[in-house]
C-alpha positions as CSV (number, residue, x, y, z in Angstrom):
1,X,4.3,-8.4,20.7
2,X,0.8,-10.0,19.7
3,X,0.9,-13.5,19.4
4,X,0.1,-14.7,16.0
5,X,2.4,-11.7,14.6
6,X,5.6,-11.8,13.4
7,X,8.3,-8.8,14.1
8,X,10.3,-7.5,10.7
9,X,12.3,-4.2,10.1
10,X,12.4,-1.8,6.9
11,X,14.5,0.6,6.5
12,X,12.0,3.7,4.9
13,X,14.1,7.1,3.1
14,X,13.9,9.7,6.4
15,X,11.3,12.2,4.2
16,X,8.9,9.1,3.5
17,X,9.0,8.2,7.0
18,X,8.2,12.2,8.2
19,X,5.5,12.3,5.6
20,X,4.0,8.9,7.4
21,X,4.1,10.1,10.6
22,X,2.5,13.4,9.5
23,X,-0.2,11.8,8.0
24,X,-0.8,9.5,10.8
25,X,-1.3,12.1,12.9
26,X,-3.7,14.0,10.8
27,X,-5.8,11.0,10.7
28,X,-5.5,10.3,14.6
29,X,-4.0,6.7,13.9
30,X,-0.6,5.4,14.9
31,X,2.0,5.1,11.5
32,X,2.3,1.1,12.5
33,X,-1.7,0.6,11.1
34,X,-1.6,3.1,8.5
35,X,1.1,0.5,7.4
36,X,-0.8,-2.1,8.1
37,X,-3.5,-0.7,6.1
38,X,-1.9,-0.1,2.9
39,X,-0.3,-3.6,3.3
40,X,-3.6,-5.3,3.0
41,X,-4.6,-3.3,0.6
42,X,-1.6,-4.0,-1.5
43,X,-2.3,-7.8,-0.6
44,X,-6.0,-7.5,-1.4
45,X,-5.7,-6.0,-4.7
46,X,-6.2,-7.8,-7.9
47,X,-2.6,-8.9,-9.6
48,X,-1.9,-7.0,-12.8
49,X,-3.1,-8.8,-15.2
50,X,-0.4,-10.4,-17.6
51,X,-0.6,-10.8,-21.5
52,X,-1.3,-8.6,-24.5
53,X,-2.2,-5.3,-23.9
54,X,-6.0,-4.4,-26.2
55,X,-5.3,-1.2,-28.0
56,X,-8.7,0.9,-28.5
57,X,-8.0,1.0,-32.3
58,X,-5.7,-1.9,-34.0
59,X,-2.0,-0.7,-34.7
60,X,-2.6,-3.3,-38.2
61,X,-4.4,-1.9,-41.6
62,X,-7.8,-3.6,-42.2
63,X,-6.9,-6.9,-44.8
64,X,-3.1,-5.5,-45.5
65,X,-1.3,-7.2,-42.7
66,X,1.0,-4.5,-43.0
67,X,1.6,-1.6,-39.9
68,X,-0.8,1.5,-39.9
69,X,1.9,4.8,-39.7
70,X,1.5,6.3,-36.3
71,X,3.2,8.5,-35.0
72,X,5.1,9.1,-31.7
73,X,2.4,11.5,-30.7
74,X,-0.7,8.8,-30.9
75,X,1.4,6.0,-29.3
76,X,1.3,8.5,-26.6
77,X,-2.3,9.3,-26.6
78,X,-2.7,5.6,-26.7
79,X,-1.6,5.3,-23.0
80,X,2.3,4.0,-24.0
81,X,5.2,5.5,-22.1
C-alpha cells in the first residue's frame, strides 16, 4: 500500500463489477484507477445546487395571483418527473 493512502472495501453488484473490468480492459487501465477516476470526478464536480427550481415560463397568470391550468403533459415537457 502507498503511503499517504488509505485501504477501504465496497461491496459492487457482480454485473457492475464485470462491466468495470470490461471496460478497464478496453481502455488498457487497471479497474482500481478507472475508480479512482470517476471518484475525483464525482469529488470535483459542482454540488447541485439547492433552492427554487426557475421554470422557463411562470406556472402563475400575469397580475391574477391565481395558478395558470397546465396539464400533466406540459409539467412533463417542463423537465418534472
Amino acid at each position: 500500500m502507498k503511503p499517504n493512502s488509505v485501504r477501504t472495501s465496497i461491496d459492487i453488484p457482480r454485473n457492475l463489477h464485470r462491466k468495470l473490468r470490461e471496460e478497464a480492459a478496453k481502455r488498457g487501465c487497471s479497474a482500481r484507477s478507472l475508480i479512482l477516476a470517476a471518484i475525483e470526478q464525482s469529488v470535483a464536480a459542482p454540488a447541485p445546487r439547492k433552492g427554487r427550481l426557475k421554470l422557463d415560463r411562470p406556472l402563475l397568470d400575469d397580475g391574477t395571483r391565481k395558478m395558470s391550468s397546465i396539464t400533466s403533459e406540459e409539467i412533463y415537457e417542463l423537465g418534472f418527473p
